[in-house]
C-alpha positions in Angstrom: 0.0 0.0 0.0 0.8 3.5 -0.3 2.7 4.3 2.6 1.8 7.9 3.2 -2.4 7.6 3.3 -2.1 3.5 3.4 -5.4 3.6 1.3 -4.2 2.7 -2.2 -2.9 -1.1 -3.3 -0.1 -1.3 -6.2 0.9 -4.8 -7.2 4.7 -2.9 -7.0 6.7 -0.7 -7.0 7.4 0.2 -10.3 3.1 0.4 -10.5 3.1 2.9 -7.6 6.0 5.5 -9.2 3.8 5.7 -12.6 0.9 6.7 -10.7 2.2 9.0 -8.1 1.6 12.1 -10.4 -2.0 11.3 -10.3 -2.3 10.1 -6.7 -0.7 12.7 -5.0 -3.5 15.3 -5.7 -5.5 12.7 -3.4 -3.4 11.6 -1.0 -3.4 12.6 2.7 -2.1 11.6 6.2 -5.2 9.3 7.7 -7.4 11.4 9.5 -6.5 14.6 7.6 -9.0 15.1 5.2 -10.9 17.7 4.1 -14.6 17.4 4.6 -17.3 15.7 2.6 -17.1 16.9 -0.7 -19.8 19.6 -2.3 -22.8 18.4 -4.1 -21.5 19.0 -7.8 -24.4 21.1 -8.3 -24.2 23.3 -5.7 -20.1 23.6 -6.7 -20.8 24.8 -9.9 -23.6 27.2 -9.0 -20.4 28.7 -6.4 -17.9 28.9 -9.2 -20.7 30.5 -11.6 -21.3 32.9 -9.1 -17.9 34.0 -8.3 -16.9 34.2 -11.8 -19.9 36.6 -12.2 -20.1 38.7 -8.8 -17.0 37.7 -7.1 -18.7 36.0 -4.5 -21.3 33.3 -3.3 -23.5 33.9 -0.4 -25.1 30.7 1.4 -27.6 30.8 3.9 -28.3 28.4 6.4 -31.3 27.8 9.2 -32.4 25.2 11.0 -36.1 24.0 10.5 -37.2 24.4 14.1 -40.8 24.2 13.3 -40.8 21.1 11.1 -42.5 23.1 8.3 -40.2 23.4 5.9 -41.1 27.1 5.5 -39.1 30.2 7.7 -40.9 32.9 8.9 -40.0 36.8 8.4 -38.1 37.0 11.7 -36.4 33.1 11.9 -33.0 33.6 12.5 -30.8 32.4 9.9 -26.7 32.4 9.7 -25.2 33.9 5.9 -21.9 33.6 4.7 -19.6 34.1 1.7 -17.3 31.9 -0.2 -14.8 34.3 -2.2 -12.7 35.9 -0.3 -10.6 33.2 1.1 -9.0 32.3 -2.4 -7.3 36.3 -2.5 -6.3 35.4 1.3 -8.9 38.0 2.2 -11.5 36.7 5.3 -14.9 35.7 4.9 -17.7 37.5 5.7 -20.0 35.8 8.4 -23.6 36.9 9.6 -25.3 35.3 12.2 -28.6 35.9 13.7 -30.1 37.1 11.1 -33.7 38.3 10.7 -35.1 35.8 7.6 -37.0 38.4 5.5 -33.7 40.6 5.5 -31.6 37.9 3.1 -31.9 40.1 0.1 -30.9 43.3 1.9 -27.9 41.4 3.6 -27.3 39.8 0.1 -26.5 43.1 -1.2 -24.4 44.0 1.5 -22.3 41.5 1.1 -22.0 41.6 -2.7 -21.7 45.2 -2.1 -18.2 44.7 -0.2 -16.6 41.9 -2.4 -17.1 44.3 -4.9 -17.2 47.7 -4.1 -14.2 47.3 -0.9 -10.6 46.7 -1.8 -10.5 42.7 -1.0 -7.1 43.7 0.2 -8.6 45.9 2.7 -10.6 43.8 5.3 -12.7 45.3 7.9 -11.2 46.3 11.4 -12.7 45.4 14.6 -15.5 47.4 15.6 -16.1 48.9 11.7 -19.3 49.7 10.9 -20.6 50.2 7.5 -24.5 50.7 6.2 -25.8 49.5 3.0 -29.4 49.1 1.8 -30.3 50.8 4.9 -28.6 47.8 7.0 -25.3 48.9 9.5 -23.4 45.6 10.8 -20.5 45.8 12.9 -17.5 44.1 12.4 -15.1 41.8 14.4 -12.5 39.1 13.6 -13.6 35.7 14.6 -10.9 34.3 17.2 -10.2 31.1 19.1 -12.9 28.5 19.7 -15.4 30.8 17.5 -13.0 30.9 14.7 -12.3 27.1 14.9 -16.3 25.9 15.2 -16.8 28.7 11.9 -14.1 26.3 10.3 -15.1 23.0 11.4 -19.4 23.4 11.2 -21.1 26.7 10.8 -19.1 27.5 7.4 -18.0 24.5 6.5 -18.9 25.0 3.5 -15.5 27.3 2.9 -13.5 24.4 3.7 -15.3 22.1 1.5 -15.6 24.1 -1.6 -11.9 25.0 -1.3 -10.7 21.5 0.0 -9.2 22.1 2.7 -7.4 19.5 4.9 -8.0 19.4 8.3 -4.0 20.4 8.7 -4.7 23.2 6.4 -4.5 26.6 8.4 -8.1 27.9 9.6 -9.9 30.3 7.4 -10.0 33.4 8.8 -14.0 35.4 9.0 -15.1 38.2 10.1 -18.1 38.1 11.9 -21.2 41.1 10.9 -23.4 41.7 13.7 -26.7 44.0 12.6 -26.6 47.4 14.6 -29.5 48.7 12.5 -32.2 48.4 10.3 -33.6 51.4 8.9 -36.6 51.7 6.8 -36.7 51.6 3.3 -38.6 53.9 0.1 -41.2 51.0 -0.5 -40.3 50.5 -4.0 -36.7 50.3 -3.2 -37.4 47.4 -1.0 -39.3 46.0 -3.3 -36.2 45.9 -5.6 -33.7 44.6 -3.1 -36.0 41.7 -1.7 -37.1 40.7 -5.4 -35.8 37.0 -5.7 -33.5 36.2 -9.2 -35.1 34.6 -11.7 -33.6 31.3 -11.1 -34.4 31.5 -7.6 -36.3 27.8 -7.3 -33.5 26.3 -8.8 -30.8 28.3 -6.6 -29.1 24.7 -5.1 -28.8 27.2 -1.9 -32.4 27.2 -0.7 -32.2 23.7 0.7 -29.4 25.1 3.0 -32.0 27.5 4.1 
């Protein structure tokens, strides 16, 4: 067997030399892997989206009522996948009113694209956009780590990531304030895409 990741059989030596150019993409220490893959799907809709708008934003809740269906004001956790790959950190939202996704949507793309990526925001920032200030602050410690290992996993996965790879780092957007809106401007901002059924996102939500 291989004697690095002891998971692949040659029938010698001269069998496992040929093949080392292609295994070595795949193999790892045992027990440092990076997670479960992404749903192919879901990996292309990412890497359509950053091509497009330099980031993809996934949203996550937990189905606390057994419906199915949020309400306005379930909380919901948003992130980004984008930033990591220009060793900028990603963007993390937690607690986040449902019916505000759109708004926070914007925000988001608004800084990938708007915000030098080389220029990540300081703790305690503030910035407002679509009538929504968060507050910034570098995720650290066990925060940082449980970010990595379950609440934006996702990050890891999409970029696979071994578990010896270094954490990536976020930067956690609390909401400050919510201000209200011209009616037909929010109409705009919380109008879902046209291929919003199809979105591979929604069944994170």
């Amino acid at each position: 067997p291989c004697a690095r990741c002891k998971e692949v059989r040659y029938c010698n030596r001269d069998c496992q030399r040929k093949d080392w150019a292609k295994h070595k993409k795949n193999c790892v220490l045992p027990g440092d892997q990076p997670p479960p893959p992404m749903d192919e799907d879901l990996r292309k809709a990412v890497m359509a989206q950053i091509a497009r708008r330099g980031v993809y934003i996934m949203a996550h809740a937990s189905d606390k009522n057994g419906t199915g269906k949020l309400g306005p004001d379930d909380k919901i956790h948003v992130h980004t996948i984008g930033f990591h790959e220009h060793g900028a950190p990603e963007l993390f939202i937690t607690n986040l009113p449902h019916r505000l996704l759109q708004r926070a949507g914007g925000f988001l793309s608004y800084t990938r694209n708007e915000r030098p990526v080389d220029k990540p925001f300081a703790d305690g920032e503030t910035m407002a956009v679509n009538g929504l200030t968060f507050k910034a602050e570098s995720l650290t410690g066990t925060s940082l780590q449980t970010a990595n290992d379950r609440a934006c996993v996702a990050v890891r996965a999409f970029y696979e990531l071994k578990k010896s790879a270094p954490l990536v780092p976020f930067v956690s957007l609390t909401l400050e304030k919510e201000d209200e809106l011209d009616p037909e401007i929010l109409a705009k901002l919380e109008a879902k895409p046209a291929d919003y059924e199809n979105d591979p996102v929604r069944k994170a939500e």
